[in-house]
LUMROFI-521473 format. One record per residue: residue number from 0; y, z, x of N, C-alpha, C, CB in turn; residue in three letters. Coordinates in steps of 0.02 Angstrom, whole numbers, plus 50000, padded with zeros to 5 digits. Each point is the difference from the previous one (the first is absolute). Glycine has a CB too. Example, Ala and Ser with C-alpha at 12.3 -4.5 7.8 and 13.67 -1.06 7.14 Angstrom:
<lovos>
+-----+-------+-------+-------+-------+-------+-------+-------+-------+-------+-------+-------+-------+------+
|  nr |    nY |    nZ |    nX |   caY |   caZ |   caX |    cY |    cZ |    cX |   cbY |   cbZ |   cbX | rest |
+-----+-------+-------+-------+-------+-------+-------+-------+-------+-------+-------+-------+-------+------+
|   0 | 49716 | 50390 | 50660 | 50059 | 50000 | 49955 | 50060 | 50000 | 50045 | 49941 | 50062 | 49905 |  ALA |
|   1 | 50112 | 49902 | 50077 | 50059 | 50003 | 50042 | 50055 | 50037 | 49961 | 49968 | 49892 | 50059 |  SER |
+-----+-------+-------+-------+-------+-------+-------+-------+-------+-------+-------+-------+-------+------+
</lovos>
This chain:
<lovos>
+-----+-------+-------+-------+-------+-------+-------+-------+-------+-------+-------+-------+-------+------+
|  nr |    nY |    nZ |    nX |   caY |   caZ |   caX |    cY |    cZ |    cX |   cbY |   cbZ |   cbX | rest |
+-----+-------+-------+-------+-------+-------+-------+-------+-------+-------+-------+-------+-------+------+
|   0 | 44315 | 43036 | 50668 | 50034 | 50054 | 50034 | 50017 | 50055 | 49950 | 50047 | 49919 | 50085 |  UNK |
|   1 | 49939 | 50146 | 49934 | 49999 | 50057 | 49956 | 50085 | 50044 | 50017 | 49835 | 50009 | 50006 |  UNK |
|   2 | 50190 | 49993 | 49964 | 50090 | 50009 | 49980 | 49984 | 50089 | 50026 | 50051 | 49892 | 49852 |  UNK |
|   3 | 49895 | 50151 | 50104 | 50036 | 50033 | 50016 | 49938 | 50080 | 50002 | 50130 | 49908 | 49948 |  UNK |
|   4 | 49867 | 50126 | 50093 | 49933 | 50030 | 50037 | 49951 | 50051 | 49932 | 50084 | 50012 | 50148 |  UNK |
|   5 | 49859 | 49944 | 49841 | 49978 | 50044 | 49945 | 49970 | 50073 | 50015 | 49978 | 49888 | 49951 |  UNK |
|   6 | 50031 | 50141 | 50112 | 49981 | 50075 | 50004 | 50059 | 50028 | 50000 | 49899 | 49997 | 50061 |  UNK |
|   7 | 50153 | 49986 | 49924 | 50063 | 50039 | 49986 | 49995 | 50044 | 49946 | 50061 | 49912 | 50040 |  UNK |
|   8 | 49904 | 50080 | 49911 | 49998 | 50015 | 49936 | 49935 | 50053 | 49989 | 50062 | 49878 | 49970 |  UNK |
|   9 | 49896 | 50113 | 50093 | 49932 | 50040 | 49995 | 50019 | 50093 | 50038 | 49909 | 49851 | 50022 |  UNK |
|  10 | 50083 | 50197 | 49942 | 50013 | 50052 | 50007 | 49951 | 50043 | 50090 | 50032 | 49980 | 49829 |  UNK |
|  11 | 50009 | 50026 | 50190 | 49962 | 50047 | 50056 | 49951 | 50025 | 49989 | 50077 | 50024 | 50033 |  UNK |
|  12 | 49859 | 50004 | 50007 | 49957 | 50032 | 49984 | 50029 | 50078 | 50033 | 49904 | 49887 | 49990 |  UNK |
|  13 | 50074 | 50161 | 49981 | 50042 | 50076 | 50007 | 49932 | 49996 | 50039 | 50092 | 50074 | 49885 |  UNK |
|  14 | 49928 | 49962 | 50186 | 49957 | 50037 | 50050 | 49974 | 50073 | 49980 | 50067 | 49933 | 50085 |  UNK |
|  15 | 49874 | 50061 | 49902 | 49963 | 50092 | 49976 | 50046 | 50054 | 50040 | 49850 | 49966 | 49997 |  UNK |
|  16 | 50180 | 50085 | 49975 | 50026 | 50051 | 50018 | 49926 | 50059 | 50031 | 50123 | 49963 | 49900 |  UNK |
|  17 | 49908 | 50046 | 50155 | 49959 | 50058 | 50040 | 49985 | 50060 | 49969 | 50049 | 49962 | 50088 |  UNK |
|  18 | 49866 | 50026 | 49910 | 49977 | 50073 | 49943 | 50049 | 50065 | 50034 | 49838 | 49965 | 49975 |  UNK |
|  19 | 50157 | 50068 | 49955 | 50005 | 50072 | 50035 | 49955 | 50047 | 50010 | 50082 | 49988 | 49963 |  UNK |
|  20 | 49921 | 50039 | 50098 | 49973 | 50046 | 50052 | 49977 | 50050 | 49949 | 50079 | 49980 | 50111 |  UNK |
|  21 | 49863 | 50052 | 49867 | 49997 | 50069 | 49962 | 49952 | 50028 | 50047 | 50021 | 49974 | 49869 |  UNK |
|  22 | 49987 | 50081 | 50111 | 49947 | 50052 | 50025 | 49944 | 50010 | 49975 | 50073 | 50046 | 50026 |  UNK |
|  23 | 49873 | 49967 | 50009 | 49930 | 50006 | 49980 | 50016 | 50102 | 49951 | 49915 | 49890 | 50150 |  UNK |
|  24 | 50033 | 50109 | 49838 | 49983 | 50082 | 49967 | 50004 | 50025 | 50056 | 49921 | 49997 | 49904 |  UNK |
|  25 | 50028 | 49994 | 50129 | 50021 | 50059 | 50077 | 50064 | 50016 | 50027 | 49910 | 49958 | 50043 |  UNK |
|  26 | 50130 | 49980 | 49967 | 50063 | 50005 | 50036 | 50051 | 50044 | 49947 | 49979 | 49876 | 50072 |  UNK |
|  27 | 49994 | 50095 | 49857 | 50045 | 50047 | 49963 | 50006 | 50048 | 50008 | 49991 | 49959 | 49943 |  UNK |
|  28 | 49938 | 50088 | 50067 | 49993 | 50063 | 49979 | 50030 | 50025 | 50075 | 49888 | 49997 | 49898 |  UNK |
|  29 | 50110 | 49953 | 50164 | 50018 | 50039 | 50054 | 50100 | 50002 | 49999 | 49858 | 49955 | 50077 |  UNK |
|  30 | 50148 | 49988 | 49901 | 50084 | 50011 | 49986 | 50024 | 50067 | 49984 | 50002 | 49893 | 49953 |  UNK |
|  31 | 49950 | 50126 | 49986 | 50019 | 50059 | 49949 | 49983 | 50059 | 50040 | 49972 | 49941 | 49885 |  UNK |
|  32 | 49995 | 50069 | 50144 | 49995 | 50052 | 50054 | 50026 | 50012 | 50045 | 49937 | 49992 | 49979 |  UNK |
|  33 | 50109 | 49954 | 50036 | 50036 | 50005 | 50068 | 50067 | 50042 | 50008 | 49951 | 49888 | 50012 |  UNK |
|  34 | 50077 | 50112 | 49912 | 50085 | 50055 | 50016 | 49966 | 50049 | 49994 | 50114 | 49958 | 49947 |  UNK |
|  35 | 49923 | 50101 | 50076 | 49996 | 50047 | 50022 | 50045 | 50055 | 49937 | 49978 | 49934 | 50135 |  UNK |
|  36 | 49994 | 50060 | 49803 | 50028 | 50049 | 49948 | 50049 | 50027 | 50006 | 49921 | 50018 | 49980 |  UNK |
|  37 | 50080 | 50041 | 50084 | 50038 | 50033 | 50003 | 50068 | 49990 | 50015 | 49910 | 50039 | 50010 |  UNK |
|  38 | 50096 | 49926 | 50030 | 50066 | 49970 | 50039 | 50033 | 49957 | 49943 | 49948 | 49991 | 50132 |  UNK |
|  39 | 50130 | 50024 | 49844 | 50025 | 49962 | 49959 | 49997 | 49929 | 49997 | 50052 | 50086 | 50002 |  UNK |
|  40 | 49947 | 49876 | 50042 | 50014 | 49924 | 49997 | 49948 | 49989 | 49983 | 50074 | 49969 | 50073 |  UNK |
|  41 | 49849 | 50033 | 49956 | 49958 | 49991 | 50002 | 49957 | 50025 | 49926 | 50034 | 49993 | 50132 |  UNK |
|  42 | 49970 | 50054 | 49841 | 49991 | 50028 | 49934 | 50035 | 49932 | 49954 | 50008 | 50151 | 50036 |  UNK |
|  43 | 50055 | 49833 | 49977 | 50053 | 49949 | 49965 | 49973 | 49933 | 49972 | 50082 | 50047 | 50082 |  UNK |
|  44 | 49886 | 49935 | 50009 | 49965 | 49936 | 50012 | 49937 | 50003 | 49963 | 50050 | 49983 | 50111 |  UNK |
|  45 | 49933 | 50069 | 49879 | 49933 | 50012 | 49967 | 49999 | 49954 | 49913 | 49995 | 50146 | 50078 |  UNK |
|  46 | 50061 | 49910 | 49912 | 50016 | 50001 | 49903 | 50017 | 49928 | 50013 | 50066 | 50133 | 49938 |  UNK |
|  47 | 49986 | 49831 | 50080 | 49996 | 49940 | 50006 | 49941 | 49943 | 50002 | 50086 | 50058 | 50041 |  UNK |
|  48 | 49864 | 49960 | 49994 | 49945 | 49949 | 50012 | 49995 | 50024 | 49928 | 49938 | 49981 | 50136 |  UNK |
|  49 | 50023 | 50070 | 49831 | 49958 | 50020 | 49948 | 50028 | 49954 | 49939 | 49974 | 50130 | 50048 |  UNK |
|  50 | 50111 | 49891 | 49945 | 50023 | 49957 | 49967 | 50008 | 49917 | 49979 | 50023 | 50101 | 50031 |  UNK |
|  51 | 49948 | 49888 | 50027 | 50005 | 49916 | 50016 | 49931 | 49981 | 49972 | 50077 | 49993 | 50121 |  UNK |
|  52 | 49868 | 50043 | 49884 | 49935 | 49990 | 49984 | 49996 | 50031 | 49938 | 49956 | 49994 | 50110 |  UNK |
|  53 | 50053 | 50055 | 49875 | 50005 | 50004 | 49920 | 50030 | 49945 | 49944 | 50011 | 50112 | 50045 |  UNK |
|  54 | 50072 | 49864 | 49993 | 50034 | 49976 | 49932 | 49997 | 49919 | 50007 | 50090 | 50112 | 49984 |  UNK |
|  55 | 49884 | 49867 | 50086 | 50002 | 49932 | 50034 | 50083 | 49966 | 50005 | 49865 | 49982 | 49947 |  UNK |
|  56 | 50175 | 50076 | 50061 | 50067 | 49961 | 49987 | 50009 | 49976 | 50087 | 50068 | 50083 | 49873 |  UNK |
|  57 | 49998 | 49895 | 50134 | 50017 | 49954 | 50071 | 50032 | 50087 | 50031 | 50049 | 49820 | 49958 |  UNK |
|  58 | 49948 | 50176 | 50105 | 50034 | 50037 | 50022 | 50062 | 50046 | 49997 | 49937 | 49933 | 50026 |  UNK |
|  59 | 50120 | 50007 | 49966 | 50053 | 50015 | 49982 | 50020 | 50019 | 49938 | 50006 | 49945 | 50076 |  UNK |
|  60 | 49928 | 50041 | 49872 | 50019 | 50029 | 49944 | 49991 | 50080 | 49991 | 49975 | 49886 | 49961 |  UNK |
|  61 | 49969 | 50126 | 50072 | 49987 | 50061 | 50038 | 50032 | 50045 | 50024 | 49946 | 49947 | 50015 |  UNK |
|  62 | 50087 | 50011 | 50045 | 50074 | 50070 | 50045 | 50033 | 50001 | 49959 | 50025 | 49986 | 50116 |  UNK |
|  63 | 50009 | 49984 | 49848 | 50060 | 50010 | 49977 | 50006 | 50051 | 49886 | 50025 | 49851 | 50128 |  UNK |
|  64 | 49915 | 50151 | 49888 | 49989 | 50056 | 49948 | 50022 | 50058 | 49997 | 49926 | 49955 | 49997 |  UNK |
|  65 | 50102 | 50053 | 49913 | 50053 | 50053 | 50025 | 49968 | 50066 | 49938 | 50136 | 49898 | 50049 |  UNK |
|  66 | 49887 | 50156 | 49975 | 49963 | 50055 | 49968 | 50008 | 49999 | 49927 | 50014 | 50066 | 50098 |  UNK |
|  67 | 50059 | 49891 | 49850 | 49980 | 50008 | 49945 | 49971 | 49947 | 49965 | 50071 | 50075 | 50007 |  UNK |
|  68 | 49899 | 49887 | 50051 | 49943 | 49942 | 49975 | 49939 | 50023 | 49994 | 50050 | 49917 | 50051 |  UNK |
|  69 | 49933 | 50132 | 49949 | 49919 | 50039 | 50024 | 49996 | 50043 | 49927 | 50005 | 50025 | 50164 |  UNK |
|  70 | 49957 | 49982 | 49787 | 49977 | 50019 | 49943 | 49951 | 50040 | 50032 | 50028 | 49908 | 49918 |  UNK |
|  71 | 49961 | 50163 | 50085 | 49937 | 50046 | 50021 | 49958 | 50002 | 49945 | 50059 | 50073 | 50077 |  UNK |
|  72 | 49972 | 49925 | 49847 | 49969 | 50019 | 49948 | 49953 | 49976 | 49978 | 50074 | 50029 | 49986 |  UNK |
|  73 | 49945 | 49878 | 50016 | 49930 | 49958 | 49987 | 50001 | 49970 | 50059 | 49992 | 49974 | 49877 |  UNK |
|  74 | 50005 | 50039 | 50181 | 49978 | 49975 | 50066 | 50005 | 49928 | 50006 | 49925 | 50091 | 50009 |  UNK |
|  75 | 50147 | 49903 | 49978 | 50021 | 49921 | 50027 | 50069 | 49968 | 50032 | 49927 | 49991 | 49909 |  UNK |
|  76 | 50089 | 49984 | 50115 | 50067 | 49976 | 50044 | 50007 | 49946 | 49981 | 49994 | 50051 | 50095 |  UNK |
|  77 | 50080 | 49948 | 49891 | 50044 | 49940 | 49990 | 50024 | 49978 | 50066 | 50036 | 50037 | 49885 |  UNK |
|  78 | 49944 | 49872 | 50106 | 50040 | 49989 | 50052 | 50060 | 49949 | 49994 | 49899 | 50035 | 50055 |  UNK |
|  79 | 50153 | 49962 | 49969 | 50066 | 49992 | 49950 | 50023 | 49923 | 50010 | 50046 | 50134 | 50014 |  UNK |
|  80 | 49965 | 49840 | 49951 | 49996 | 49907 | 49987 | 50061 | 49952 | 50046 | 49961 | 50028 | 49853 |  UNK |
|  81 | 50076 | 50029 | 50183 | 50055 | 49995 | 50052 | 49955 | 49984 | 50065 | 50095 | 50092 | 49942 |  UNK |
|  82 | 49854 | 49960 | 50058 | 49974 | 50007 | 50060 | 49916 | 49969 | 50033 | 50090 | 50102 | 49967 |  UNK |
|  83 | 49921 | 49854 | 49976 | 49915 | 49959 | 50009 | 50024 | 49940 | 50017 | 49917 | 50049 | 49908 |  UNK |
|  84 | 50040 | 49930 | 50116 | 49985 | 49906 | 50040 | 50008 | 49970 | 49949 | 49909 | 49997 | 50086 |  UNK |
|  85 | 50060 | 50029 | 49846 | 50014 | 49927 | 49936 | 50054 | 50024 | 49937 | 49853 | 49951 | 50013 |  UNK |
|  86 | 50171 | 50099 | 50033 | 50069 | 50033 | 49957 | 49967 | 49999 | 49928 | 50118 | 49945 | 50075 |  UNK |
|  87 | 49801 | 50092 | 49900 | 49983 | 50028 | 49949 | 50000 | 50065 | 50001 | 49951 | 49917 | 49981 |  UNK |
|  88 | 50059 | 50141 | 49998 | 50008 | 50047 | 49965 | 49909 | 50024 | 50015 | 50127 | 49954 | 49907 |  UNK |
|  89 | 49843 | 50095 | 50103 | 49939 | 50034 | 49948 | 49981 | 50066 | 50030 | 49944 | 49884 | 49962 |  UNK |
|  90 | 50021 | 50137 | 49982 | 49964 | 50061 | 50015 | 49931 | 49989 | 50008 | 50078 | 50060 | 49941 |  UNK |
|  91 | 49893 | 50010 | 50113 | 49951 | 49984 | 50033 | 49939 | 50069 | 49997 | 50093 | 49910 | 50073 |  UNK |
|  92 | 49877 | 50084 | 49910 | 49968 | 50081 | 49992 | 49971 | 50006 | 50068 | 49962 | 50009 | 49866 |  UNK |
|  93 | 50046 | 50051 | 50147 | 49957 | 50023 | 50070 | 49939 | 50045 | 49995 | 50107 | 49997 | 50055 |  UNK |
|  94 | 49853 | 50029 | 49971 | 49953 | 50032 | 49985 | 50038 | 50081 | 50032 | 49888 | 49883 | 50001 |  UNK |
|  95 | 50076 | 50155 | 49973 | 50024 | 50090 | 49992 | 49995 | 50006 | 50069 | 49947 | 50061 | 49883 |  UNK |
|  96 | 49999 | 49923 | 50168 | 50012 | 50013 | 50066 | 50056 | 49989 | 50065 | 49901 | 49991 | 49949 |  UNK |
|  97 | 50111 | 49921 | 50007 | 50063 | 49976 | 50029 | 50063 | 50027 | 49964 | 49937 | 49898 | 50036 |  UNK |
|  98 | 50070 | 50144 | 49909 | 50055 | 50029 | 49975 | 50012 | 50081 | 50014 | 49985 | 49904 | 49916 |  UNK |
|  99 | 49964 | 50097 | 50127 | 49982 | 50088 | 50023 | 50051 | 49986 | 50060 | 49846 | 50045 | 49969 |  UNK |
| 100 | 50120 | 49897 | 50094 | 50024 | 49990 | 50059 | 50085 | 49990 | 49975 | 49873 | 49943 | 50065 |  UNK |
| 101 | 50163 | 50025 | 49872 | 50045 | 49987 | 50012 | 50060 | 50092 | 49986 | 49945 | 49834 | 49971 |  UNK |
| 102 | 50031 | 50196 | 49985 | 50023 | 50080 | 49981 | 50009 | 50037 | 50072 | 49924 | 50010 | 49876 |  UNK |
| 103 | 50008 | 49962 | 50153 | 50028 | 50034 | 50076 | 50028 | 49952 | 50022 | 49922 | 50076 | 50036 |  UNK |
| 104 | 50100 | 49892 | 49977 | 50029 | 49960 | 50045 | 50089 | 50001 | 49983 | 49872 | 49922 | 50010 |  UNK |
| 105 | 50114 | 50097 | 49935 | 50072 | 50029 | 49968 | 50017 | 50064 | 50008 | 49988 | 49930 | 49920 |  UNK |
| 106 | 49976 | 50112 | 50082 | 50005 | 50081 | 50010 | 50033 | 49985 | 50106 | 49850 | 50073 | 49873 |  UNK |
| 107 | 50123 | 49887 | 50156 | 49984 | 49984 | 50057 | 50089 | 49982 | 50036 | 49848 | 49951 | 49957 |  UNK |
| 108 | 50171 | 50009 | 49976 | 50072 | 49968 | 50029 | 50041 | 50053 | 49991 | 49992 | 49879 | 49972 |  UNK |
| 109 | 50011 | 50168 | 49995 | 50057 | 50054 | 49995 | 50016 | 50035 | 50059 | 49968 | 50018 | 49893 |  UNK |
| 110 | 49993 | 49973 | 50139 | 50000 | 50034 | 50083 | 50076 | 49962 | 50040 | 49830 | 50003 | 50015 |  UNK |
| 111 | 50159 | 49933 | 49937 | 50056 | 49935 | 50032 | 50080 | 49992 | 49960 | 49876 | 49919 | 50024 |  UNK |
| 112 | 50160 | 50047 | 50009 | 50065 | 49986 | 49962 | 49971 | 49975 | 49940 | 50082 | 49973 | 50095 |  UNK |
| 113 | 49944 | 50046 | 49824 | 49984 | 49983 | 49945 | 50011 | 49911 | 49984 | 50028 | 50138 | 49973 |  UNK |
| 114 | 49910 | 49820 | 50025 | 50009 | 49954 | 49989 | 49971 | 49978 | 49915 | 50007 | 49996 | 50143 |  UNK |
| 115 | 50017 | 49925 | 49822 | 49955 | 49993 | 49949 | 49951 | 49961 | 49997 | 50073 | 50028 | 49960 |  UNK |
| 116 | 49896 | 49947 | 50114 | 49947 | 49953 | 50011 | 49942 | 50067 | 50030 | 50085 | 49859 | 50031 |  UNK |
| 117 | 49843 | 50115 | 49946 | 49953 | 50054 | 50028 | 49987 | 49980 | 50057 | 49951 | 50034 | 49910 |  UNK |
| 118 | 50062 | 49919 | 50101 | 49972 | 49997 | 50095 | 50060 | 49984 | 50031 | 49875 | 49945 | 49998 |  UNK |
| 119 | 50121 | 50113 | 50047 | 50057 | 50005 | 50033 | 49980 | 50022 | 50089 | 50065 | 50036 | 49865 |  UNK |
| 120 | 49979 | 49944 | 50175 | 50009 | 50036 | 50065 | 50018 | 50059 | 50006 | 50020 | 49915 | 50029 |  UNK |
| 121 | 49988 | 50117 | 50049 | 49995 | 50074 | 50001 | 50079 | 50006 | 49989 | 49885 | 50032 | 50087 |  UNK |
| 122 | 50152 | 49916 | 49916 | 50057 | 50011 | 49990 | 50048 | 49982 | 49928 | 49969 | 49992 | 50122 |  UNK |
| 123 | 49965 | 49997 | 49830 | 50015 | 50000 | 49937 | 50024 | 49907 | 49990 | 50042 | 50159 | 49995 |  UNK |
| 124 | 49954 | 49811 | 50033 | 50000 | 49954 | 49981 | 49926 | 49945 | 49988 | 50120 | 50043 | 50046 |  UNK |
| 125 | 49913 | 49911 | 49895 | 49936 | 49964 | 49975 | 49964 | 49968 | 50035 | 50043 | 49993 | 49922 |  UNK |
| 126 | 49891 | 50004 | 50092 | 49953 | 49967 | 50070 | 50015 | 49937 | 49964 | 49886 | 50085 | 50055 |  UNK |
| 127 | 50119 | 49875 | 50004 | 49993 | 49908 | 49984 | 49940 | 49974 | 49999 | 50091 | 49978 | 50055 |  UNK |
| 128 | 49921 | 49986 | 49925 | 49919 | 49932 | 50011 | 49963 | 50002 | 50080 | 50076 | 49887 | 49913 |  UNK |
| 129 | 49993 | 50086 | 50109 | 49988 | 49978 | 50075 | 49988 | 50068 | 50037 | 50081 | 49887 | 49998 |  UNK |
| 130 | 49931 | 50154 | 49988 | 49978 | 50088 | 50033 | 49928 | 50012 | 49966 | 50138 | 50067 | 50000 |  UNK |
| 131 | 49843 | 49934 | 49946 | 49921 | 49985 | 49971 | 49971 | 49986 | 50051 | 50014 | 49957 | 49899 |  UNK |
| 132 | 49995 | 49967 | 50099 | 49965 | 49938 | 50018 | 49969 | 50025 | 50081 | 50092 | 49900 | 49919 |  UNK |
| 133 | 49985 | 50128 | 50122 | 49981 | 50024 | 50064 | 49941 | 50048 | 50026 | 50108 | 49978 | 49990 |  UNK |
| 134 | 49916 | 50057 | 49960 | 49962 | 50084 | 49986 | 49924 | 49960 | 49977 | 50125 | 50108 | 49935 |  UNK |
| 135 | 49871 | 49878 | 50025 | 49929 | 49964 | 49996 | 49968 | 49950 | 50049 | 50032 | 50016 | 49895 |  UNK |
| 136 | 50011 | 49951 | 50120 | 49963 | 49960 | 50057 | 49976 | 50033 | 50065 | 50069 | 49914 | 49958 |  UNK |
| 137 | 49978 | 50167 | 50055 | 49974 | 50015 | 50052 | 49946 | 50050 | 49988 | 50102 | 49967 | 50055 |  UNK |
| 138 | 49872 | 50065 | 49881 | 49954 | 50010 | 49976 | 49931 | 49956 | 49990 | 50094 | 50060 | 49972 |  UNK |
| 139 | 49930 | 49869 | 50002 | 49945 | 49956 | 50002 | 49970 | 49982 | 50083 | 50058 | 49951 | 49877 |  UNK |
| 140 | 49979 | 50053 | 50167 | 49985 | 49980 | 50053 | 49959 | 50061 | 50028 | 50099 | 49916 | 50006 |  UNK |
| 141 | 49916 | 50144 | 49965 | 49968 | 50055 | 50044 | 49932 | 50019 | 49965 | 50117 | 50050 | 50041 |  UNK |
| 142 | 49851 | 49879 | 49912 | 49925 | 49990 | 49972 | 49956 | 49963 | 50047 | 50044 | 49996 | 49886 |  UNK |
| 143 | 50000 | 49977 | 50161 | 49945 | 49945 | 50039 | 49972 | 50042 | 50050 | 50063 | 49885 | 49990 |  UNK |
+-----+-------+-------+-------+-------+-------+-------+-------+-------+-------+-------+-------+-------+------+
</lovos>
C-alpha cells in the first residue's frame, strides 16, 4: 500500500498561451491609411500607431508620454521606469518621420488646454489605453 500520491510532486503541464493575432502587410498598410490626417483625433491615432511600430513599446507606454521625454535633437524618447510593465527605465530612438509626425502633433495640442503628455483629448486630457484600444478596434473593424 502506497502512503502517499506520487503525482503530487509532478508539476502541471502549462497550457500554450493563444498566439497573437498580427497583421499581414496589407492590413498594415490599410490600417495606416485609414485616419483621416486632418481631423485631430484621428491625426493623434495616427502618431500613435506610427509610434507603436517604430519603438515596439506596449501601448500604455505610449499614451502616457510626456513632452519632456521626447529628445527632437537625436530623435529619441524616453520612456519613464514608473510607467513601464517591467518598471525599466529606456530610451528609444525613433526614425525622423515618426519625430516629424510627433512636432506636429505638438504644434497640434496648443489649440488645447496646455497639457504635459503628447497625446491628449480635445479636452486636453491624457488619452487612455482603453480609449486607444476602442478607437482602434473600431478602425480595425472598418478593414473587413
Amino acid at each position: 500500500m502506497v502512503n502517499e500520491n506520487p503525482f503530487q510532486k509532478v508539476n502541471k503541464v502549462k497550457q500554450p498561451e493563444n498566439m497573437v493575432q498580427i497583421l499581414s502587410v496589407d492590413e498594415m498598410k490599410k490600417l495606416l491609411k485609414t485616419p483621416n490626417k486632418r481631423k485631430f483625433l484621428e491625426f493623434r491615432d495616427y502618431v500613435v500607431m506610427m509610434c507603436l511600430i517604430n519603438s515596439m513599446a506596449r501601448i500604455g507606454e505610449i499614451v502616457t508620454l510626456e513632452v519632456e521625454n521626447i529628445n527632437f535633437e537625436l530623435n529619441y524618447i524616453i520612456l519613464d521606469a514608473r510607467k513601464t510593465k517591467t518598471r525599466k527605465g529606456r530610451m528609444i530612438p525613433l526614425d525622423k518621420n515618426t519625430m516629424k509626425l510627433l512636432k506636429k502633433l505638438l504644434l497640434r495640442n496648443t489649440r488645447f488646454k496646455p497639457s504635459k503628455y503628447v497625446f491628449i483629448s480635445e479636452e486636453g486630457t491624457r488619452l487612455t489605453t482603453d480609449n486607444f484600444r476602442k478607437r482602434l478596434g473600431i478602425t480595425l473593424n472598418g478593414l473587413e
